[in-house]
N, C-alpha and C positions, 0 to 999 in steps of 0.2 A: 765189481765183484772180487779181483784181484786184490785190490788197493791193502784193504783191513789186511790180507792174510801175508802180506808182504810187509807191511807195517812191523806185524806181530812178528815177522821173520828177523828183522831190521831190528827190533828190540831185543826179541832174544838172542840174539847176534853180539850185539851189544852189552850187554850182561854175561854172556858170557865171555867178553874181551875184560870187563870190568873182575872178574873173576879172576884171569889170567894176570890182569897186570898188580890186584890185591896179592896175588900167591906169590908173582916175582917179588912185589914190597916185601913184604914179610921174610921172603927166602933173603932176601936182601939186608934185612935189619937184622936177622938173627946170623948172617954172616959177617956184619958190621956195625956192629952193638954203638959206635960213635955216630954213626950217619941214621939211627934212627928218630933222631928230635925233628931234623929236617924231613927227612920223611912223611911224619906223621903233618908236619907243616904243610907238605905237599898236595898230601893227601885232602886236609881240609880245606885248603884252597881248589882243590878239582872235583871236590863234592860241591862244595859253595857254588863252582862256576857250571858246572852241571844241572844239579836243580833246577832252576825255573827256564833253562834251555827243555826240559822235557814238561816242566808244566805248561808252559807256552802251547807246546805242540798238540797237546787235551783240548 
């Protein structure tokens, strides 16, 4: 009975980390207009490696 509601705890937890460290990028890139190409590199390498980590878990 616990398990889903901790789950759901655990994700939105998570989402909201992904939020925090999207604001720090951003606050990031518009403080350092040269370090934004890597960035956004970064970025799409930690969505890629993300993905099917939480498809899996479905």
């Amino acid at each position: 009975m616990t398990l889903p509601s901790t789950r759901r705890l655990i994700r939105g937890f998570s989402q909201l980390m992904l939020y925090a460290v999207a604001f720090s990028v951003v606050a990031t890139a518009n403080l350092y207009p040269e370090a934004r190409m890597p960035i956004v590199i970064w970025l799409l390498a930690v969505a890629l490696a993300w993905r099917p980590s939480s498809g899996d878990r479905r």
